[in-house]
C-alpha positions as a Markdown table, in Angstrom:
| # | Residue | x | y | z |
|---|---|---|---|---|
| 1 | Unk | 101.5 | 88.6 | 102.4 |
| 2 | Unk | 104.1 | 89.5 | 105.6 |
| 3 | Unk | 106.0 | 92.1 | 105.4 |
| 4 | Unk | 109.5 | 91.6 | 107.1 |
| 5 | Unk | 111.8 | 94.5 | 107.4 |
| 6 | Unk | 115.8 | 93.5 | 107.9 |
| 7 | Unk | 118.3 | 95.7 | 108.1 |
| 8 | Unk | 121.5 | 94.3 | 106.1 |
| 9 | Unk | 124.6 | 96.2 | 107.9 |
| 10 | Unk | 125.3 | 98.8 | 105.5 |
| 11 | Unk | 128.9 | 97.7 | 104.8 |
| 12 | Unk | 127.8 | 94.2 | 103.6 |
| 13 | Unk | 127.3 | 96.3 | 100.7 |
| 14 | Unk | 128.6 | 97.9 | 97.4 |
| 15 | Unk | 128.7 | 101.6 | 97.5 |
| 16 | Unk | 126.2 | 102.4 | 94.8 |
| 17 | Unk | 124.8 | 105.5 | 92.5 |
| 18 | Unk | 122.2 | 107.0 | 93.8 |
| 19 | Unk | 118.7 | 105.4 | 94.4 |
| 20 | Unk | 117.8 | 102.6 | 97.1 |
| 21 | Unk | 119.6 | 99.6 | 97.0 |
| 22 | Unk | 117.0 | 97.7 | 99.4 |
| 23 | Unk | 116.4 | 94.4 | 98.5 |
| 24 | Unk | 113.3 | 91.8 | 98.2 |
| 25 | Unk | 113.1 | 88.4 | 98.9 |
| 26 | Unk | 110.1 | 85.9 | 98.6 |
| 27 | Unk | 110.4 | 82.9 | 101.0 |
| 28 | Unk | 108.8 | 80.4 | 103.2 |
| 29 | Unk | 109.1 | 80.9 | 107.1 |
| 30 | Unk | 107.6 | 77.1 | 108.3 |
| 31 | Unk | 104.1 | 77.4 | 106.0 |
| 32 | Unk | 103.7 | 81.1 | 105.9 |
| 33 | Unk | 104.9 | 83.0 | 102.9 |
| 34 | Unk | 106.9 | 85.8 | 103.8 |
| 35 | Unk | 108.5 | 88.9 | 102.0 |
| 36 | Unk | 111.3 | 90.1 | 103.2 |
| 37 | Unk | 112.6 | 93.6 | 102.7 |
| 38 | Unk | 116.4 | 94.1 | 103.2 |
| 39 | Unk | 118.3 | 97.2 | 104.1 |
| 40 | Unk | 115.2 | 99.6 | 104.8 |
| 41 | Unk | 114.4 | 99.4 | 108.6 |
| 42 | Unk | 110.6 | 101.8 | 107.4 |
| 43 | Unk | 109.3 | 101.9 | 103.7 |
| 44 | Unk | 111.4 | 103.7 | 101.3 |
| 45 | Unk | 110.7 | 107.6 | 101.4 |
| 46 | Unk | 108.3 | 108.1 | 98.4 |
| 47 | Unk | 106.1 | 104.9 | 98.8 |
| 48 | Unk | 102.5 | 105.8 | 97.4 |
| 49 | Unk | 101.1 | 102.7 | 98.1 |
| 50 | Unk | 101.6 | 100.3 | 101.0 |
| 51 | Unk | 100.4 | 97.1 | 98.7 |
| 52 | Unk | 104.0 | 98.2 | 97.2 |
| 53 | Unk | 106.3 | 99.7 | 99.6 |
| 54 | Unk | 109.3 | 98.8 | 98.6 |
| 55 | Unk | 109.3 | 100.4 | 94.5 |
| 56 | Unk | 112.4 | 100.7 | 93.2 |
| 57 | Unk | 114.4 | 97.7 | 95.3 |
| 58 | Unk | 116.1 | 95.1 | 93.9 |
| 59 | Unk | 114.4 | 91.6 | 94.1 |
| 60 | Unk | 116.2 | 88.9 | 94.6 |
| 61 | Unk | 114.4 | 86.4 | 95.2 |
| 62 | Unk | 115.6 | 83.0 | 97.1 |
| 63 | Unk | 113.9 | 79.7 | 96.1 |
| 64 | Unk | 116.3 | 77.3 | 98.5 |
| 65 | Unk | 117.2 | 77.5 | 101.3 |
| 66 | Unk | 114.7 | 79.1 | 103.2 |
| 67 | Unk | 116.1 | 80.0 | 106.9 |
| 68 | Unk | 116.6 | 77.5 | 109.7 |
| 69 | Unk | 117.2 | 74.8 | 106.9 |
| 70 | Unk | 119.9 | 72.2 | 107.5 |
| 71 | Unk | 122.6 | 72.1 | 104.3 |
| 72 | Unk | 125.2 | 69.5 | 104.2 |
| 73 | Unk | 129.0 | 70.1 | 104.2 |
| 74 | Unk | 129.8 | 70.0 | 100.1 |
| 75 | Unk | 127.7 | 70.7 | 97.2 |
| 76 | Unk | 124.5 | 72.7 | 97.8 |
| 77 | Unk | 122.2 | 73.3 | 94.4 |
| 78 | Unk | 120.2 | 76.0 | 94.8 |
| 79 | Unk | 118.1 | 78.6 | 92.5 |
| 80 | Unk | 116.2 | 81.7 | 92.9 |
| 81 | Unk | 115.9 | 85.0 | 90.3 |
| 82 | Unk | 116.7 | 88.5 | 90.7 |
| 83 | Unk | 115.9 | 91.5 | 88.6 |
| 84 | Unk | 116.6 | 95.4 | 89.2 |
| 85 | Unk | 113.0 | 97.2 | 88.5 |
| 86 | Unk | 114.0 | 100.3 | 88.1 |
| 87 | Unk | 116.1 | 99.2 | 84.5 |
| 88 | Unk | 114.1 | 99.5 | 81.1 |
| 89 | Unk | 112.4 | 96.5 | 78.9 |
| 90 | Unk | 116.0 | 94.9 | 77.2 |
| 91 | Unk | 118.5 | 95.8 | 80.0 |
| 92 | Unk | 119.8 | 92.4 | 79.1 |
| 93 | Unk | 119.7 | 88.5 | 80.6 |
| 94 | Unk | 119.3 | 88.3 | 84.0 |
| 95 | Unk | 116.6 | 91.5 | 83.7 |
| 96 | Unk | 119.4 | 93.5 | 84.5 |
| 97 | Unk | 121.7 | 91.8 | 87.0 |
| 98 | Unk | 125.0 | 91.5 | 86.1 |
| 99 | Unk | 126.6 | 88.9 | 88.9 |
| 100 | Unk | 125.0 | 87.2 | 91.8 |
| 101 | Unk | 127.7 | 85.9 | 94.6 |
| 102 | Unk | 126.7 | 83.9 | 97.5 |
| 103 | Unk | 128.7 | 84.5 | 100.7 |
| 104 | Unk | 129.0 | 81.9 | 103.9 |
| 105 | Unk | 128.5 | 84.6 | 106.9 |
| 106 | Unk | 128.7 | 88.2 | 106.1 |
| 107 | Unk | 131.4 | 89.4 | 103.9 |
| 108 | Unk | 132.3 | 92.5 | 105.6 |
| 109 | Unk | 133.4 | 90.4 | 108.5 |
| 110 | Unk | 135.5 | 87.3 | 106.9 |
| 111 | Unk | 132.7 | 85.4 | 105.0 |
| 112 | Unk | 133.7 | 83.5 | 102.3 |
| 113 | Unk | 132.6 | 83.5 | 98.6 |
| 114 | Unk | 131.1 | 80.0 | 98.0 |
| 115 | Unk | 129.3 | 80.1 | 95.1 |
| 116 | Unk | 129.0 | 82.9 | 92.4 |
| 117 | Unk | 127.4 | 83.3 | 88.6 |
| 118 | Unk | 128.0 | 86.1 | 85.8 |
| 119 | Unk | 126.6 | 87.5 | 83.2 |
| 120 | Unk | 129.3 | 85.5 | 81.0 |
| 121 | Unk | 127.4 | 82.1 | 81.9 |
| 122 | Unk | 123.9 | 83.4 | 80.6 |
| 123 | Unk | 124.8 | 82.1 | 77.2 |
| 124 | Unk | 124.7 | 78.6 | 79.0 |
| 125 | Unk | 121.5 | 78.8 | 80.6 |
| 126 | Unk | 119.7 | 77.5 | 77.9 |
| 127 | Unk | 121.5 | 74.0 | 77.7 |
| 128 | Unk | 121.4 | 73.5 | 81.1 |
| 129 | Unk | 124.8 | 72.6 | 81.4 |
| 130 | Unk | 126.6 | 74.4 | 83.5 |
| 131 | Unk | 125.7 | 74.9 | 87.0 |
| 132 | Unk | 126.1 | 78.2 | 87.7 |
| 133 | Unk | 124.1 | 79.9 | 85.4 |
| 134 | Unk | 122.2 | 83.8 | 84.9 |
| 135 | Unk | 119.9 | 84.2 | 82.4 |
| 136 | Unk | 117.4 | 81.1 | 83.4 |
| 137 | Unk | 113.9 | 81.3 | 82.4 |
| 138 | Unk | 111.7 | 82.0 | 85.7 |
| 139 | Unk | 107.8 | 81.7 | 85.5 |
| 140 | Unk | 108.0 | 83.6 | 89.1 |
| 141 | Unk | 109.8 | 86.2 | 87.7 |
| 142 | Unk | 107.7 | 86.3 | 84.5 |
| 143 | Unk | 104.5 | 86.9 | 86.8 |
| 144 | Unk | 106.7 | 90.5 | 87.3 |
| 145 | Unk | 106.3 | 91.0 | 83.5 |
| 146 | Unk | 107.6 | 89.9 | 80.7 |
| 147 | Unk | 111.2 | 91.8 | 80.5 |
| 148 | Unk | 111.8 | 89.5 | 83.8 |
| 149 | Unk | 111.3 | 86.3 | 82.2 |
| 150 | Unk | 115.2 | 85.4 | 82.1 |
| 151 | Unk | 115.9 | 86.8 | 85.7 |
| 152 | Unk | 116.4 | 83.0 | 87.3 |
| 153 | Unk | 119.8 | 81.7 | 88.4 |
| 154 | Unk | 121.0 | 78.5 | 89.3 |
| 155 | Unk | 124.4 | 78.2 | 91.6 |
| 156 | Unk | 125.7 | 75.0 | 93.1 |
| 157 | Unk | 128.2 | 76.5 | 96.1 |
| 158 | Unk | 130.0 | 74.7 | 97.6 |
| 159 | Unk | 129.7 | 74.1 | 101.9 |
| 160 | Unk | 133.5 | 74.0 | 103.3 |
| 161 | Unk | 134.2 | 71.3 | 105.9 |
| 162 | Unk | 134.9 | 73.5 | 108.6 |
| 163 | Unk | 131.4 | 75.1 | 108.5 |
| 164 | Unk | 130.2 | 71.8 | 109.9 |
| 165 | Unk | 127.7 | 71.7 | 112.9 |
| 166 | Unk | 127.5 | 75.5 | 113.3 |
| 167 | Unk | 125.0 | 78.5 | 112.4 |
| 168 | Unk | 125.6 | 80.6 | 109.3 |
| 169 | Unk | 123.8 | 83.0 | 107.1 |
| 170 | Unk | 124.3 | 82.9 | 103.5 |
| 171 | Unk | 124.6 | 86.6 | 102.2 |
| 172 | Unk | 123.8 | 86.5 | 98.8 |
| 173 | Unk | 124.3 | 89.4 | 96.6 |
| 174 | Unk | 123.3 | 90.9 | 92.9 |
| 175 | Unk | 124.7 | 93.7 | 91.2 |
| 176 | Unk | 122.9 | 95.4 | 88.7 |
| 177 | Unk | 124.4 | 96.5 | 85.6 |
| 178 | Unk | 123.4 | 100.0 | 86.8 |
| 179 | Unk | 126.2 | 99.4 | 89.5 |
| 180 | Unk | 123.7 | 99.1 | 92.1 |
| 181 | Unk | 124.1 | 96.1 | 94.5 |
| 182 | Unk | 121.3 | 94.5 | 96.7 |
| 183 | Unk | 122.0 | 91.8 | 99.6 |
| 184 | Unk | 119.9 | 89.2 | 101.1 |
| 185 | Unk | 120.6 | 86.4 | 104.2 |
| 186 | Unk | 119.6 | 83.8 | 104.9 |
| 187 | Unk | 120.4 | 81.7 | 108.5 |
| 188 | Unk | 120.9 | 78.3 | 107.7 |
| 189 | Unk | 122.4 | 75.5 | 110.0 |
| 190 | Unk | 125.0 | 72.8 | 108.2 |
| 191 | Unk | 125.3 | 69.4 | 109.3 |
| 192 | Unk | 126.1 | 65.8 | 107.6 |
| 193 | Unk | 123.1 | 64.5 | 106.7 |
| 194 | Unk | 122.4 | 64.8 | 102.4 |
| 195 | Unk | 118.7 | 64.0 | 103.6 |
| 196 | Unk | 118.2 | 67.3 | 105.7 |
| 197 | Unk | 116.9 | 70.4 | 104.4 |
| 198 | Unk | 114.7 | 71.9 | 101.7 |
| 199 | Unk | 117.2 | 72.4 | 98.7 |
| 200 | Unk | 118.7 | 69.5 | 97.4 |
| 201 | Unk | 122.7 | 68.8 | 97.6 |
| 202 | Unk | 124.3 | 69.0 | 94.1 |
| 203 | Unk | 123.4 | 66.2 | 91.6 |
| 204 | Unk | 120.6 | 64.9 | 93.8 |
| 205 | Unk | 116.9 | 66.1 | 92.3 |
| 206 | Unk | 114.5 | 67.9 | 94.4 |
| 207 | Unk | 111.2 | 65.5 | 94.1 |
């Protein structure tokens, strides 16, 4: 496993009650699996063990895209999970996370919201009909233990025209029902072609 410490600017963030509010993503950098750590340049103070430095950070955890991929303007499906650790066995659906939103380019400076699900849409999740759902049932997350088995999301957001042929990051973030809130980014590039890329644009499946 690689360890990849980024620091998130610190007003990309919610203020939040005391405690870290790092985050924890599990990706794929070209055929290396990577995890990142964001907003702790060093281990949190308090680590025991450096086969878990980052106790106590929200993960959030970012199946598609994975940075440098290629989105096209439009619909973008995507899917990850996110659970807050340091909440009890039956915080809830989602394991604890109340709202994930998903930002194009960093919110503190003009980003815009492009995609965003609730707690209100977990009730969904099991149908599978809506696409912006909390709640989803995650093997990934499960392998975290079992209170983390509905800590998947699905989002479609949506890729405005005028991102078109540029470089962006894709802030995502999740807030905990604790009030604590977590931020991840991902660069991404967005061009034309529905073919390019590692997630799959909205109502095409990933084979």
């Amino acid at each position: 496993m690689v360890l990849a410490y980024s620091s998130v600017p610190a007003e990309a963030q919610a203020p939040a009650p005391a405690g870290p509010t790092c985050a924890v993503n599990m990706t794929r950098i070209g055929g290396l699996a990577v995890t990142q750590i964001f907003g702790l340049a060093t281990p949190p103070v308090g680590s025991s063990s450096l086969s878990n430095p980052f106790q106590g950070c929200i993960w959030l955890a970012i199946d598609n895209p994975t940075p440098g991929d290629i989105l096209p303007q439009g619909g973008y499906a995507m899917q990850g999970f996110a659970f807050d650790p340091s909440l009890g066995v039956g915080s809830g659906a989602g394991a604890g996370i109340q709202r994930i939103q998903v930002f194009l380019d960093d919110p503190s400076g003009g980003g815009q919201i492009v995609g965003e699900a609730d707690i209100a849409s977990a009730g969904s999740a099991q149908n599978g009909s809506a696409q912006n759902q909390l709640g989803v049932a995650s093997d990934r997350a499960a392998s975290f233990g079992a209170q983390f088995a509905t800590a998947g999301f699905r989002l479609v957001i949506q890729i405005p025209r005028g991102a078109m042929g540029q470089e962006h990051s894709l802030f995502f973030t999740a807030q905990s029902t604790s009030g604590r809130t977590a931020t991840v980014a991902v660069p991404v590039g967005v061009g034309q072609s529905l073919g390019i890329g590692v997630g799959s644009p909205a109502g095409v499946t990933a084979r």
